[in-house]
N, C-alpha and C positions, 0 to 999 in steps of 0.2 A: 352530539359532540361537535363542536366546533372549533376550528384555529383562531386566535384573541389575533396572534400579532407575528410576525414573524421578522426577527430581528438579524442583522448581520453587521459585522464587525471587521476590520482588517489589524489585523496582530503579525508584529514583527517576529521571528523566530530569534532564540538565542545562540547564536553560533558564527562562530569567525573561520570557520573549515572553508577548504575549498576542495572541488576534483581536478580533474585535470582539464574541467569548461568552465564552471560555476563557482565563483566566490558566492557565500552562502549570507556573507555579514550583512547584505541587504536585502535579503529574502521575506515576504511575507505571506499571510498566511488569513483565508475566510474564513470565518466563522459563524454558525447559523445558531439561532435560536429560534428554534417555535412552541409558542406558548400558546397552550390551548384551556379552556374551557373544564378539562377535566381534573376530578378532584383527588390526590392519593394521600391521604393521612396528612390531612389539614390544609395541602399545597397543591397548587396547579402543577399537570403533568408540563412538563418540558423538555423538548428533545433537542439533542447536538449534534452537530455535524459539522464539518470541516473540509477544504478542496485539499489533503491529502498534506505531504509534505513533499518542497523541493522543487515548487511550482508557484509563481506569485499569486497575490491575493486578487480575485474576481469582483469586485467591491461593484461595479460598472454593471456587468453583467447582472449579476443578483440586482440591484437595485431597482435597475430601470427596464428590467424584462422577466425574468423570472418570478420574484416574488410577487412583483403585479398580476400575474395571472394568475397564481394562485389566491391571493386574495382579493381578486375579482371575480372569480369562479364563483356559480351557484355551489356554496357551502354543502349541498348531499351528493356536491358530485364529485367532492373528493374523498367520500366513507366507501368502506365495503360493504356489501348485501346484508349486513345485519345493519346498518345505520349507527355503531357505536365505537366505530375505529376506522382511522384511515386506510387507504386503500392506496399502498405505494405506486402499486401500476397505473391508476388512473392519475394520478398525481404527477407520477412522472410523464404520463403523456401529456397533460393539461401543461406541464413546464416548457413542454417541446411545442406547441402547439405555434403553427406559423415560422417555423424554425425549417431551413431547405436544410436537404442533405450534405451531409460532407463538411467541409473545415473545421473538422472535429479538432480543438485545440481549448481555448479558452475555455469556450460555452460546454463544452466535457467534465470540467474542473467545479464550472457550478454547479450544473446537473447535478454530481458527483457530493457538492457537499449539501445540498438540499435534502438529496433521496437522503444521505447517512441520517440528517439531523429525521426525516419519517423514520424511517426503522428505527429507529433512538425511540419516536415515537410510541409507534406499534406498540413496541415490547413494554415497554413501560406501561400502557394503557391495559395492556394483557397482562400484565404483572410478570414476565418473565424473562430471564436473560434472553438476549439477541440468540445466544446460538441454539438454545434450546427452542425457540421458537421457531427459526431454519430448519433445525432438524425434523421438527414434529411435520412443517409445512413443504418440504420440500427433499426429504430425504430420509423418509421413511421413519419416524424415531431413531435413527442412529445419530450418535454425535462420535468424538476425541474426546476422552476425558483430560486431554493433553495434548497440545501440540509443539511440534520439533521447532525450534526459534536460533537462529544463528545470530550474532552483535557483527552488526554490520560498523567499520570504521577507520581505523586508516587511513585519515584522511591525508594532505599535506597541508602541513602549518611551517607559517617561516621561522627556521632555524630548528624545525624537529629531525631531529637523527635517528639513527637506526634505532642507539637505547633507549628509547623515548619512545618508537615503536613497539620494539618487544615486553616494553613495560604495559604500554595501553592493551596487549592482547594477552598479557599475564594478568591482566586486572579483569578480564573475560571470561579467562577461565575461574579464577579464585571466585567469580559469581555466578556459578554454575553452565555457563555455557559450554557447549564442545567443539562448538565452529563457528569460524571467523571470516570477515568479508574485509580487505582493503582496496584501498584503489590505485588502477593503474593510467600509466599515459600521461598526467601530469610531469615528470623527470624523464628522462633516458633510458632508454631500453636496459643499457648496464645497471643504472642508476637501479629499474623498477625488480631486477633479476637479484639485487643485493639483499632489497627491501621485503621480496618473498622470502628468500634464504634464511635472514631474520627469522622472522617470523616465524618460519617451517621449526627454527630450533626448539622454538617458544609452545607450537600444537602437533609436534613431531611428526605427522605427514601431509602432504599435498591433500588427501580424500577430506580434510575439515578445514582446507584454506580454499575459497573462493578469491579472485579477481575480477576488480570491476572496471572497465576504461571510458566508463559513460558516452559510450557512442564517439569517442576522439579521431578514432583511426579510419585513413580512407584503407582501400583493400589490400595496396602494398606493405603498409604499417601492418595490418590485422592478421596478414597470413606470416609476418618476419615475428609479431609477438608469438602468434600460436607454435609457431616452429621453436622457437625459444623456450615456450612453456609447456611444452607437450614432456619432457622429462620427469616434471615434478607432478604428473597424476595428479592434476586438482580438482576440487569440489565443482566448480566449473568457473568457465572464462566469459566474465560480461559485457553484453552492449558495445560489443571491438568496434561497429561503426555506426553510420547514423541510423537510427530504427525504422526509417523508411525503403531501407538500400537493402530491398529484400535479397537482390541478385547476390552482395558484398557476404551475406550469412546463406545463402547456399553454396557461393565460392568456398567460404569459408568453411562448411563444416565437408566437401570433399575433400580437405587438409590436413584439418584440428578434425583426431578421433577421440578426444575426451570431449567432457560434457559442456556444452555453450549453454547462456540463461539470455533471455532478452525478454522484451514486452510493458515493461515498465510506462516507454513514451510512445504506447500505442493509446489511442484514447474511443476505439468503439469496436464495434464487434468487426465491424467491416475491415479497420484495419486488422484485429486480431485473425481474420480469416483468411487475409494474401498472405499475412508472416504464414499461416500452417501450408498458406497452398503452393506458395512460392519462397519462402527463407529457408528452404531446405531444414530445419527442426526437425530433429530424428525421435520419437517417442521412445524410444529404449533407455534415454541417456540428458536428454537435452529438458531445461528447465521454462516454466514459461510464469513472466512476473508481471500481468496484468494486475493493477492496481483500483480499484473501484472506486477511489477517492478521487482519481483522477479520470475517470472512464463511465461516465454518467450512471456511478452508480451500482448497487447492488442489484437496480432492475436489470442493467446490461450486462453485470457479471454472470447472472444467471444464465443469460442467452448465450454468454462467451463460453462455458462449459457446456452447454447442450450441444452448440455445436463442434467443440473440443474431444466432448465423446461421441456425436456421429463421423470423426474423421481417426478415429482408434484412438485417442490419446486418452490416458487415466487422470482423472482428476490430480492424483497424488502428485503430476508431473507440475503441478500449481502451487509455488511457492512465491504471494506479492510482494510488490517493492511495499514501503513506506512506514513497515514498522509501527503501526497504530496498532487501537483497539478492534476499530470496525472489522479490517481485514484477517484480525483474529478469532473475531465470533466466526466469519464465515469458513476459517480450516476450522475449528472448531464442531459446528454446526455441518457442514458440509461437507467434510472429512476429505480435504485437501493435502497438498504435501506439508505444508509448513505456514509459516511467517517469518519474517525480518523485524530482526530489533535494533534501534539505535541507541542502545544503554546511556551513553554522555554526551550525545551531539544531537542537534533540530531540537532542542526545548521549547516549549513543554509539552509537545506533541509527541513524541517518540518516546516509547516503551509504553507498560504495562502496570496490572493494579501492585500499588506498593505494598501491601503484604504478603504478596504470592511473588515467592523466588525463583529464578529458574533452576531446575534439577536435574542435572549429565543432561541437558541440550535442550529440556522440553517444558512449559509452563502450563499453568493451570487457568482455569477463568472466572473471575469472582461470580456467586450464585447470588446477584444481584437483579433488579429488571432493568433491562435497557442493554446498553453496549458496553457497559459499567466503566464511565467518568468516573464516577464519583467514587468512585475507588483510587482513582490518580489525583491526589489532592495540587499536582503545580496545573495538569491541566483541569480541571475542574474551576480552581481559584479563574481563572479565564475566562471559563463556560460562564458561569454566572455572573462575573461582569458581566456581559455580554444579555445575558437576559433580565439586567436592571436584578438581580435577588444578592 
């Protein structure tokens, strides 16, 4: 086996949203193609990957470090011990290679869509879905024949009102969701107290409304919102301040006794391990939303749950940002809490295969090989630009 070519792309996303930091209308988005050698019913295998959503595109990085080491490498020293498929670990260290520790930011983002577009790989050379082949390799044969997906949205657009809100999370539910995510920090405190209320009429309790403030708040805002929002029992309250401010999230949750979610703009293990050892995260209650698209990767998520469960916490308390596919093989496969979906916002990257519905809250995962694109025919239509087919 061998890798021919390995291609990347920089793609705008479709979306005029913004939170309450990020206008989204200039946002983009890497894309990887690696085309190999190998043959599946008439066609070279090819795998996709992507740096995640909600993070610009890596175009630099991939180009002029990344990819070069990989196909500078002696070609058997990116296979596993059988010689007939790649080998994502050694792969992923050959990407790292000459790489110092730390400034985990950009260079997390490619990592992150490289590894996806190998395991894209892998499964496909082995003929099997992504998560069935997690399961089998790292989780004993157990998979979800289902897992729990909330529509993350809400965003602020100019001149949307309240009925304009409770429309967009009525349209959430009439698509089988059960819970919903909008965002806060962007308006006024009054402003954001009105905008839950909304919406509370529309999923009738706080336990399937999540809020998100994308990290907005320094600790005086964060503990005036939590005290505010601590009435309506929600699903839980996100990202109050900057994801680095571990001190601000364990101020924070001696305060706020519902559930907090953060991790998203963590991007390696080492950050994910002060948020457990110092952001005060409660395992009983509290969510944690490490993103592998963004976080070098499914090699690193792996390590980030190993050491997740040597410090008590249950996998199940792992529900990622980003709303893709990848991160859905791996609840799938690895029998995590959940996934996030972006049903009509970040096109064409957000959401799932288009003829598996969601059902009271939970989806299914095409019995396809790979991460199964090509079951998402707008992101698909993409992929394949992308690898010239």
């Amino acid at each position: 086996m061998r890798i021919l070519e390995i291609r990347e792309q920089n793609v705008p996303l479709q979306s005029n949203i913004r939170n309450s930091v990020v206008d989204f209308s200039q946002m983009t988005c890497s894309v990887i193609a690696i085309i190999t050698d190998v043959i599946r019913e008439g066609k070279p295998v090819i795998g996709y990957g992507f740096n995640s959503i909600g993070r610009y595109a890596v175009s630099s990085t991939l180009r002029d470090r990344l990819i070069p080491r990989i196909m500078q490498a002696d070609p058997e020293s990116l296979l596993d011990s059988g010689g007939k498929n790649l080998d994502p670990f050694k792969i992923w260290d050959i990407t790292m290679k000459n790489e110092k520790q730390g400034g985990n930011g950009d260079r997390a983002h490619a990592v992150g869509a490289v590894d996806m577009a190998v395991w894209d790989t892998v499964a496909k050379v082995e003929g099997v879905p992504l998560w069935k082949l997690l399961s089998d390799r790292f989780n004993n044969g157990q998979y979800d024949e289902q897992v729990f997906t909330y529509a993350a949205g809400g965003y602020y657009y100019p001149g949307k009102g309240l009925e304009a809100l409770k429309n967009e999370m009525k349209s959430y539910l009439d698509r089988g969701y059960t819970a919903v995510k909008i965002k806060i920090g962007g308006a006024t405190l009054d402003e954001d107290l009105k905008r839950i209320e909304a919406v509370m009429e529309v999923v009738g309790s706080g336990n399937t409304l999540a809020v998100d403030a994308n990290g907005r708040f320094d600790l005086e805002k964060a503990l005036a919102y939590g005290k505010a929002l601590s009435p309506y029992h929600l699903m839980w309250y996100e990202e109050a301040g900057d994801p680095l401010d571990y001190q601000l999230y364990a101020t924070l949750s001696e305060h706020y006794t519902g559930p907090m979610a953060t991790g998203e703009n963590l991007f390696s293990l080492q950050e994910a391990r002060n948020l457990i050892r110092y952001g005060g995260m409660r395992p009983d209650r509290d969510f944690l939303q490490f993103d592998c698209g963004l976080s070098y990767g499914l090699v690193e998520y792996l390590r980030i749950l190993d050491m997740l469960e040597r410090h008590g916490w249950s996998r199940r308390r792992c529900i990622p940002h980003g709303g893709h596919q990848m991160c859905l093989n791996i609840a799938a496969g690895l029998q995590i809490g959940g996934n996030e979906c972006y049903p009509d916002v970040l096109k064409p990257f957000g959401g799932f295969a288009d003829h598996i519905p969601v059902d009271n809250g939970y989806i299914r995962l095409p019995d396809i090989p790979g991460i199964g694109f090509e079951a998402k025919n707008d992101v698909y239509a993409v992929l394949k630009q992308v690898a010239g087919q």
